[in-house]
mmCIF file of the C-alpha atoms, coordinates in Angstrom:
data_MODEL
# 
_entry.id   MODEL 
# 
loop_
_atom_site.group_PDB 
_atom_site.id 
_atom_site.type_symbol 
_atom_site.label_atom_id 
_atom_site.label_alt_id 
_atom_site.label_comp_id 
_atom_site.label_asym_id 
_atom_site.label_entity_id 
_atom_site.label_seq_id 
_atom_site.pdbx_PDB_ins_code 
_atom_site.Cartn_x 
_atom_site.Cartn_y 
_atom_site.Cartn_z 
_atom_site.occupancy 
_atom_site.B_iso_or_equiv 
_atom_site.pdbx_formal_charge 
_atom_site.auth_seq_id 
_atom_site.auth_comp_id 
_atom_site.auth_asym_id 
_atom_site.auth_atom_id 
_atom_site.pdbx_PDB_model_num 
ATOM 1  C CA . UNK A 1 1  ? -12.492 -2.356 -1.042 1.00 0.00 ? 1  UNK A CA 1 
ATOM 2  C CA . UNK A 1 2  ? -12.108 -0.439 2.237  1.00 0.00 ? 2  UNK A CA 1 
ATOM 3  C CA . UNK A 1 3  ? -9.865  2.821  1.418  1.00 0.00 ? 3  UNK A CA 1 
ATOM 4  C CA . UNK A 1 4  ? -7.503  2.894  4.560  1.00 0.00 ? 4  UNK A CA 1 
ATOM 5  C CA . UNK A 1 5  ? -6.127  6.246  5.155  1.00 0.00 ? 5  UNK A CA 1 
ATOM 6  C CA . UNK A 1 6  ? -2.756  6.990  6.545  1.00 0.00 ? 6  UNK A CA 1 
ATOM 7  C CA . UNK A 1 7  ? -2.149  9.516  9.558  1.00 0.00 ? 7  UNK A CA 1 
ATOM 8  C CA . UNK A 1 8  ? 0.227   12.049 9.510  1.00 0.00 ? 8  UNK A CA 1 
ATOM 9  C CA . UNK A 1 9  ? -0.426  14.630 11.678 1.00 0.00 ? 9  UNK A CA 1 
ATOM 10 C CA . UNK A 1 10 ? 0.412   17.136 8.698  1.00 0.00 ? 10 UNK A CA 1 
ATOM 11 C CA . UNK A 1 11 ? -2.049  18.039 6.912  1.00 0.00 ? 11 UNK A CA 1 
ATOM 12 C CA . UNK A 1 12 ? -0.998  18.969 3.634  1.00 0.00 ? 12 UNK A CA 1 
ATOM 13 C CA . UNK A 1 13 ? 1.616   15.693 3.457  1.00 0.00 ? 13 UNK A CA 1 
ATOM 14 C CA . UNK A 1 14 ? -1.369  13.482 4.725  1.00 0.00 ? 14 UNK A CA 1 
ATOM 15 C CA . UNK A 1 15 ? -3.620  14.510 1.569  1.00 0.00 ? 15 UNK A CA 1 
ATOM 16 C CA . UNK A 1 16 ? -0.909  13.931 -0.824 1.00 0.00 ? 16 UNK A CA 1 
ATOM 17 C CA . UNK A 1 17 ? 0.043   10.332 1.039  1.00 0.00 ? 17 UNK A CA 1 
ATOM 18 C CA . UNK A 1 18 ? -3.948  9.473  0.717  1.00 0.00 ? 18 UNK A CA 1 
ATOM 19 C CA . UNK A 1 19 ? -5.006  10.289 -3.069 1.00 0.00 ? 19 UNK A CA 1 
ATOM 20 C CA . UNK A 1 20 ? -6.143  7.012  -4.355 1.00 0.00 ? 20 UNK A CA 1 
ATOM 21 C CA . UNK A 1 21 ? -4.950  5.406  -1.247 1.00 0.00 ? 21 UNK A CA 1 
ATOM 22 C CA . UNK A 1 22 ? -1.344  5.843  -2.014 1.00 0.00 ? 22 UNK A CA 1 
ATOM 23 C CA . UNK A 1 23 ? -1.071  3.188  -4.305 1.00 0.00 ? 23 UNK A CA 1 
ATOM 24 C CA . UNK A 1 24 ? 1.421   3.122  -6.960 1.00 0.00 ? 24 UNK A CA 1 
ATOM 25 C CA . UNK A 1 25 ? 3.088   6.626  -5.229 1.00 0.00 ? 25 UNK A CA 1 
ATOM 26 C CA . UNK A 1 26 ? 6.423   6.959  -4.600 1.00 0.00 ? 26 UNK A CA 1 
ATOM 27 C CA . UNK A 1 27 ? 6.459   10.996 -2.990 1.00 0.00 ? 27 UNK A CA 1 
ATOM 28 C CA . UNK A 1 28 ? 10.235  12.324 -3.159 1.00 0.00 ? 28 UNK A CA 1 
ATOM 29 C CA . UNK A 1 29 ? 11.305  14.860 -0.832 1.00 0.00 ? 29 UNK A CA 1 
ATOM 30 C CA . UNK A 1 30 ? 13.941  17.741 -2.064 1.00 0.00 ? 30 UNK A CA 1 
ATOM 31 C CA . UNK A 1 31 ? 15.404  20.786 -1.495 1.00 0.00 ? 31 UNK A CA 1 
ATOM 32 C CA . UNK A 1 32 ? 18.463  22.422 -1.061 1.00 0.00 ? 32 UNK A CA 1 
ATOM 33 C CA . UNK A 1 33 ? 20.962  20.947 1.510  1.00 0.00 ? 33 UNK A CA 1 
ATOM 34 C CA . UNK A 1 34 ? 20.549  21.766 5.267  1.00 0.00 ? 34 UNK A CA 1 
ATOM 35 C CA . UNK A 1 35 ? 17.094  22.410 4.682  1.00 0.00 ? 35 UNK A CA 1 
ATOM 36 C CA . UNK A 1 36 ? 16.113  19.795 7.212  1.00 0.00 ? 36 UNK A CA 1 
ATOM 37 C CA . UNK A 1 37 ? 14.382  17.254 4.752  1.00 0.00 ? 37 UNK A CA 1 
ATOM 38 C CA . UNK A 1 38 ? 15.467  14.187 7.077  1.00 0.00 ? 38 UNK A CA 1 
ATOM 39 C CA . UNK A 1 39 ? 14.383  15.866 9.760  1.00 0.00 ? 39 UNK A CA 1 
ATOM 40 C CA . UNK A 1 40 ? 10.963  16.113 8.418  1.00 0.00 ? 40 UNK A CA 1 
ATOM 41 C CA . UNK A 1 41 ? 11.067  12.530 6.894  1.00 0.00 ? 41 UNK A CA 1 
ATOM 42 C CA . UNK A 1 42 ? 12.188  11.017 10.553 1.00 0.00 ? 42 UNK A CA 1 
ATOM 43 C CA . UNK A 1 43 ? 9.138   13.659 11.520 1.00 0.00 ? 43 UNK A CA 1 
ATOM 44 C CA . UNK A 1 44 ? 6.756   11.952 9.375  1.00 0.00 ? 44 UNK A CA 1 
ATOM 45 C CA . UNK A 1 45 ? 7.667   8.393  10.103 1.00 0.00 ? 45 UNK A CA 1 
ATOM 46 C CA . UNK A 1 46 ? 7.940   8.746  13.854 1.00 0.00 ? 46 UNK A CA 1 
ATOM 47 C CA . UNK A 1 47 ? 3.813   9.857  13.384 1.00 0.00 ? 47 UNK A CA 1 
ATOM 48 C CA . UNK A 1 48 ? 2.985   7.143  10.533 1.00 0.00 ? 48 UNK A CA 1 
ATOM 49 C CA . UNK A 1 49 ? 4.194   4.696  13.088 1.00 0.00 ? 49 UNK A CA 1 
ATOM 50 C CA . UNK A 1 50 ? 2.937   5.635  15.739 1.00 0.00 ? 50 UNK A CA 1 
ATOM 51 C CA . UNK A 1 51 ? -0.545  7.180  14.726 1.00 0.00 ? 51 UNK A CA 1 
ATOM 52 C CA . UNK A 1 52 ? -1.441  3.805  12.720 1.00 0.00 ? 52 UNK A CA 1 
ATOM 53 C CA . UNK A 1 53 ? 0.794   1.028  14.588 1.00 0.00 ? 53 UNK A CA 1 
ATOM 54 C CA . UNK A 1 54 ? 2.497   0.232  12.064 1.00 0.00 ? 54 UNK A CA 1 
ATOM 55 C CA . UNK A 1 55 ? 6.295   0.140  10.537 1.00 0.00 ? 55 UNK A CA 1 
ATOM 56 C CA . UNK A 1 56 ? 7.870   2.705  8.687  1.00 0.00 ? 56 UNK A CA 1 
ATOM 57 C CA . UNK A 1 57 ? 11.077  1.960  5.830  1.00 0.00 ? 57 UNK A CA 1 
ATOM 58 C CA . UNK A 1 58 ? 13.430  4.927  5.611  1.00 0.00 ? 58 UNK A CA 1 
ATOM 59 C CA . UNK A 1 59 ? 16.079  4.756  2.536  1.00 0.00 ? 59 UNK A CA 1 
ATOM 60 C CA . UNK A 1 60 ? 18.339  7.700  1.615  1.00 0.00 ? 60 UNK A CA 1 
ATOM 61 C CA . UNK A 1 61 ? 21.245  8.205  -0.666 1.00 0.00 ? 61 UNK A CA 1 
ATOM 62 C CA . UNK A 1 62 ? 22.292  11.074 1.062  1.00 0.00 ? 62 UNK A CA 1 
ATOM 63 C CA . UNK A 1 63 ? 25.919  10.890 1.405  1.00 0.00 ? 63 UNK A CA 1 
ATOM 64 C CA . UNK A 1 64 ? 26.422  8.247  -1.198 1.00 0.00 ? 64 UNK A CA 1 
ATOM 65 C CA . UNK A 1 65 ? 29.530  8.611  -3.492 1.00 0.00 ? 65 UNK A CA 1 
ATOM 66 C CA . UNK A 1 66 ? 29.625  6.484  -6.515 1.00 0.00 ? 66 UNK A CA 1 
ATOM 67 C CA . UNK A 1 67 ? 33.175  5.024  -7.984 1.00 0.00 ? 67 UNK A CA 1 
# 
């Protein structure tokens, strides 16, 4: 099967999203607020997007107040 490898455009993110092809991954993102983690998601995506022509799903719970 033909390993398809996704572009980044950051290095260090780009190895982690291509181990074994991604599959089965889900990669969380944290730190402490205001440390621009959506920026750097919307970062990522905006690249992913573009550099393979493809679409991108963004989902946060930032903000989210349960009852």
């Amino acid at each position: 099967m033909h390993k398809r490898e996704i572009k980044t455009n950051f290095y260090e993110i780009g190895k982690i999203m291509n181990e074994n092809n991604g599959e089965g991954k889900l990669i969380a993102l944290c730190s402490r607020p205001g440390m621009g983690k959506t920026t750097l998601m919307f970062e990522i995506m905006k690249n992913i997007s573009e550099l393979n022509d493809g679409n991108v799903l963004f989902f946060s719970l930032e903000g989210f107040t349960s009852n």
